[in-house]
N, C-alpha and C positions, 0 to 999 in steps of 0.2 A: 574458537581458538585463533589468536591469533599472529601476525608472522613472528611477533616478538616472541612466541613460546617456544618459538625453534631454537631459540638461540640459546648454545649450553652454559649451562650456569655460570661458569667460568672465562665465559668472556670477555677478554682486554679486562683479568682481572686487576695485574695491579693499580690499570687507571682508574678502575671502580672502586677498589679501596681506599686509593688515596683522595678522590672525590667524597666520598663517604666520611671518610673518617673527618675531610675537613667539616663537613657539613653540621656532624654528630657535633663537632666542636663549637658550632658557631658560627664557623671561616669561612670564607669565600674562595675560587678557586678559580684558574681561566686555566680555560682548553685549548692549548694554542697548537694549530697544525695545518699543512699547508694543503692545496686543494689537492681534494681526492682521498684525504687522510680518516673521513671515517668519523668525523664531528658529530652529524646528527644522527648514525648511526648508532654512535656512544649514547648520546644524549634518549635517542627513544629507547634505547634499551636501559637505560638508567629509570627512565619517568617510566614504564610497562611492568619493567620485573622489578625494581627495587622500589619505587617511589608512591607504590598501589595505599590506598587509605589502611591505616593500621599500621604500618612502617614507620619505625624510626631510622635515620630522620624522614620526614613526609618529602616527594620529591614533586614538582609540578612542570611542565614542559609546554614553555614561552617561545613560541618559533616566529620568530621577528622576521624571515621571508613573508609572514601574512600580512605584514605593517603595509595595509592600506593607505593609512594619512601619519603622513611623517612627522607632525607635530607631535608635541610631548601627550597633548590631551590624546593624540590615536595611540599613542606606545600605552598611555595607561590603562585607555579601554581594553588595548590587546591583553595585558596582563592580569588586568581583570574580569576578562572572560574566560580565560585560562582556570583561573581559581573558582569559575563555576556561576558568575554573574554575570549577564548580561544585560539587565535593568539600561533604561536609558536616563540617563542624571544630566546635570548641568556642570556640577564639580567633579571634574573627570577623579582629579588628586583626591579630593575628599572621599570618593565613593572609593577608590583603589586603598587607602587607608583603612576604610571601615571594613574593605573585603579582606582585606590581610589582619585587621583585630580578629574579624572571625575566626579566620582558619587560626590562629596563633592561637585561639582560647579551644581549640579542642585537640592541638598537640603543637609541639616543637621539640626539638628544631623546623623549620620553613624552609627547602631550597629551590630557588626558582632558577630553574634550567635557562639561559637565554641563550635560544641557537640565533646562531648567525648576527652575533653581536654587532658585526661587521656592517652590519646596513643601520647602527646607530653611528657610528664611527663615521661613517660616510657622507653621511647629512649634518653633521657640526653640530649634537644636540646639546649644547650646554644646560640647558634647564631639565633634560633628562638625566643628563650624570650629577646634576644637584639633586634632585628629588631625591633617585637614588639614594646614592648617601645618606641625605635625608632622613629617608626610609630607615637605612639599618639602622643609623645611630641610633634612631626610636627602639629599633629592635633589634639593637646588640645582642650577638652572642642569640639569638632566636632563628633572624631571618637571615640566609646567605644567598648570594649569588651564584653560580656557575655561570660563566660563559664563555661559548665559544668561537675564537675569531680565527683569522689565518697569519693574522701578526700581535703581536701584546698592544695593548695599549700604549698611549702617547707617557710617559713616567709624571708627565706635567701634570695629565688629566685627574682631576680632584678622585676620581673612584681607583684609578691604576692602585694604590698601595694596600689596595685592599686584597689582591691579589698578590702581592713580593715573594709572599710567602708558600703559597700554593701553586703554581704556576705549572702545568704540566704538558711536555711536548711531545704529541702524539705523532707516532712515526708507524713502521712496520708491524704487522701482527705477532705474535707469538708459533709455533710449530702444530698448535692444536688448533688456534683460531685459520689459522692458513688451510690444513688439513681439510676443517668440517666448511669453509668457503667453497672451496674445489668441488668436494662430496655433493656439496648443497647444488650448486654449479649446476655438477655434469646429471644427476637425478632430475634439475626440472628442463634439461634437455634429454633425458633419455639416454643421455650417454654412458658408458662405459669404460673408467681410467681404472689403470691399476695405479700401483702405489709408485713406480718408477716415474707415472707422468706428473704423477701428484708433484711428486719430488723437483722434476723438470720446473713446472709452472712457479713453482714456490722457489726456485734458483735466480729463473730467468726476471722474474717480478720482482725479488729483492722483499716479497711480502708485504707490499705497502697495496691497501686495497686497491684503489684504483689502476694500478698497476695490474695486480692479482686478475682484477676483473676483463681489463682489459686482454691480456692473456689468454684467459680461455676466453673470452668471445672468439678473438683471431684463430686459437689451434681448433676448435667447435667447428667452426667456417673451414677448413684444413691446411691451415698455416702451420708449416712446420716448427717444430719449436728449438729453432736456431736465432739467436740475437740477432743477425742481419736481417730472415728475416720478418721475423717480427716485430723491427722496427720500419717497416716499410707497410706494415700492413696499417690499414686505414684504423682500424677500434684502437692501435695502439698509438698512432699518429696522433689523434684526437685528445689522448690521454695527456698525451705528453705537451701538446699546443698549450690546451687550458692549464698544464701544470707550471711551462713555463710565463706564462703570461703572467702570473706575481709575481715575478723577477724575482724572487730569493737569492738571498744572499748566501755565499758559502757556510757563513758562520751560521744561520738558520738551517740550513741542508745537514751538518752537523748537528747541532741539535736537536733535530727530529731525525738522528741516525739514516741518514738517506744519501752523506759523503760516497758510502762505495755502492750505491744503488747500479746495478748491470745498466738499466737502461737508461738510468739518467747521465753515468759516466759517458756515452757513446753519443749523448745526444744536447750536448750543450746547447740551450738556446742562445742565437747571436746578442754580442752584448753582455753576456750575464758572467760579469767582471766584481768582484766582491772588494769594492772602494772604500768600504770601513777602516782599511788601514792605510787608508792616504792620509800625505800630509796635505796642508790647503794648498801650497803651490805644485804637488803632483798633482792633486785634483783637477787646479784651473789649465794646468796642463793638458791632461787626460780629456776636460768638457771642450776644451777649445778644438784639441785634435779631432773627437768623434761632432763635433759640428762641421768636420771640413774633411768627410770623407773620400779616401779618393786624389783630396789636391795635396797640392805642395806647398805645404805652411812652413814661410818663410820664414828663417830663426830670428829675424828683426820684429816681424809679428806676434812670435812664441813668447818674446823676450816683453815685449809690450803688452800681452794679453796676462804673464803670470809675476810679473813685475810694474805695474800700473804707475809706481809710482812719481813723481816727478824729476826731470834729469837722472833718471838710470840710467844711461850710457855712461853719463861722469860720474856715477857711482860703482863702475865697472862691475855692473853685469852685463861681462861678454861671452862668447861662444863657448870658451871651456864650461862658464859655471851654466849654463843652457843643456851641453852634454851631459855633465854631471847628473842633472836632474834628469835630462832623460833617458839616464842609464839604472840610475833608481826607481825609476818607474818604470822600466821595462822590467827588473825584479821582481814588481808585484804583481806584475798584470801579463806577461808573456808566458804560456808553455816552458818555454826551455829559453831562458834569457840571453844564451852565447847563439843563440841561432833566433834573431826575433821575427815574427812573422805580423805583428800586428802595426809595429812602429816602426817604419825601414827607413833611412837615413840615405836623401840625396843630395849626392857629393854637389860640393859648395853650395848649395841654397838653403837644404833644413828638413825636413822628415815627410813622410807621407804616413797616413793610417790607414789599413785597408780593415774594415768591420768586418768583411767574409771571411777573413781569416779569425773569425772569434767563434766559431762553429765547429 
C-alpha cells in the first residue's frame, strides 16, 4: 500500500475532473499554482489512483525535477523512461516516438503529467516545445499534456495555446481535503485535535497546503494558534519566505484565491507592488525611484529619466505635470494614497522612496 492509497477518493476533486475530462477529450491542460500550492501532489495522485494501466484516459507522471541533462535529448530519454523504456538508443526523438506508438496502440487517450514544467521554462528549450507539438499534432486528440508550472507560459511560446483553454489555478483546499490533512497530520504525530482546532488551523492557513502544513508543524512544536504568533514562528516564516520569493502579482494572488489569505494579508513581502496596471511613464517613474532608495531624486532627474526625450524643458514638462504623475502613481502603489508612505515628497527638491515602508 501505498501513501497515495490514503488519499480519499475525492480529492482536489474538481481539479481532477476538470484534468480528466480534458484529457478524455484529447486536450491538454496547465496546472498553474504558486509555491506551496499542491502541484505534484496533484499530479502523483492523479498518475497512482487515476492513471493505473486499464484507465481511461491512461495517465503517466513525467517529473522533470529528475532532468538530469538539460538538453532536449535528456528531456526525451526522461519521458521515455517514464513510459516504461529505458533502452539506450542514439535517436533520443525517434526511440521517444516509437515509445509513445506503443503505448497509443494499446489504449488512448495518452496524458503525460509533466511536473515541474517550470525547469523546461527556465532553461530556454526551444527545440523541446517544438518537438512537443510536434508530437501531439502526430497525435491529436490521442496524446495530451498536463503540466505544471507556478506561472502560465510565455502566450508567445509555440505549445502555450494549447493550454487557453484548460488552464487551472490551483489555490486553497476544499473543507474535507483541509479536514482529512490535519487528521492525517496530527495521527502521524500522535496527536490529539478536536474539531475546534481543526477548525482554528484551517482559519489561520486560509487552507492553502503549504500554509495548512506549516501551521501545524508550529501548533505541534506548541505555538499558540494566534496570527501574531504564528507568524513569528520559524516553520511558518520559512513557508512564507519561499512563498514570497516568486513575487506574485496581486492579480495571480487572486486568481489562485489567496487575496484574503490571513497570513499572507499580514505579511507582505518588501516590494511586492502589482505594476501590471501601470502606464510606461509610471512605471519608469516607479524603476527609477526603487533604484534610488532612501535618496532624494531630484524632480529635474525624475523629469529626465520618464521624459528622455529631447528639449523637454521647452516642451514644458515642468513640476505640475511631474506632480501629476506622481500623484497617480501613488494611487496604484500606496496603502492609503491621502497619507503616502512609500513616496514622500521633499519640499523644493522632489521625492524620496523608502522600500521598508512596503512591508
Amino acid at each position: 500500500m501505498s501513501a497515495w492509497d490514503e488519499y480519499p477518493q475525492d480529492y482536489r476533486l474538481s481539479q481532477v475532473q476538470a484534468i480528466l475530462s480534458a484529457v478524455q477529450a484529447g486536450e491538454s491542460a496547465a496546472l498553474v499554482g504558486l509555491s506551496g500550492s499542491g502541484k505534484s501532489n496533484l499530479l502523483g495522485y492523479l498518475a497512482h489512483r487515476w492513471g493505473q494501466a486499464g484507465s481511461r484516459p491512461r495517465l503517466v507522471l513525467v517529473d522533470c525535477n529528475r532532468l538530469a541533462d538539460a538538453s532536449a535529448e535528456g528531456f526525451f530519454r526522461l519521458v521515455r523512461a517514464a513510459l516504461g523504456d529505458q533502452s539506450t538508443v542514439v535517436d533520443e526523438l525517434g526511440a521517444l516516438e516509437a515509445a509513445l506508438d506503443r503505448q497509443l496502440a494499446k489504449a488512448s487517450p495518452l496524458g503525460l503529467l509533466l511536473d515541474r514544467f517550470d525547469a523546461l521554462a527556465d532553461r530556454k528549450a526551444p527545440a523541446i516545445y517544438s518537438n512537443l507539438r510536434a508530437l501531439r499534432d502526430t497525435h491529436k486528440y490521442e496524446l495530451a499534456y498536463v503540466i505544471a508550472t507556478r506561472h502560465p507560459l510565455d502566450p508567445h511560446n509555440e505549445l502555450a495555446e494549447l493550454f487557453f483553454a484548460h488552464t487551472i489555478w490551483l489555490g486553497p483546499l476544499n473543507e474535507s481535503d483541509i479536514v482529512w490533512n490535519v487528521q492525517r497530520y496530527a495521527a502521524r504525530k500522535a496527536l490529539t485535535w478536536d474539531s475546534s482546532v481543526t477548525l482554528q488551523i484551517a482559519a489561520l492557513s486560509g487552507g492553502y497546503p503549504a500554509f495548512l502544513r506549516a501551521v501545524c508543524e508550529a501548533h505541534a512544536l506548541g505555538c499558540p494558534l494566534r496570527p501574531a504568533d504564528l507568524r513569528q514562528h520559524p516553520a511558518v516564516q520559512r513557508r512564507l519566505d519561499e512563498f514570497w520569493a516568486d513575487q506574485p502579482q496581486a492579480a495571480t494572488l487572486r486568481l489562485c484565491g489567496l487575496n484574503d489569505n490571513p497570513l499572507l494579508s499580514a505579511s507582505r513581502a518588501p516590494g511586492q507592488i502589482d505594476t501590471t496596471q501601470l502606464t510606461a511613464k509610471e512605471h519608469a517613474l516607479w524603476e527609477y525611484m526603487k533604484a534610488h532608495p532612501g535618496q532624494v531624486c531630484e524632480k529635474d532627474d525624475l523629469i529626465r529619466a520618464v521624459w528622455p526625450e529631447d528639449r523637454i524643458f521647452e516642451r514644458g514638462i515642468r513640476d505640475d505635470s511631474l506632480a501629476q504623475l506622481v500623484r497617480r502613481l501613488r494611487e496604484k502603489v500606496e496603502p492609503d494614497p491621502s497619507n503616502p508612505r512609500l513616496i514622500q515628497t521633499v519640499a523644493g527638491r522632489g521625492y524620496r522612496f523608502f522600500p521598508e515602508n512596503t512591508s
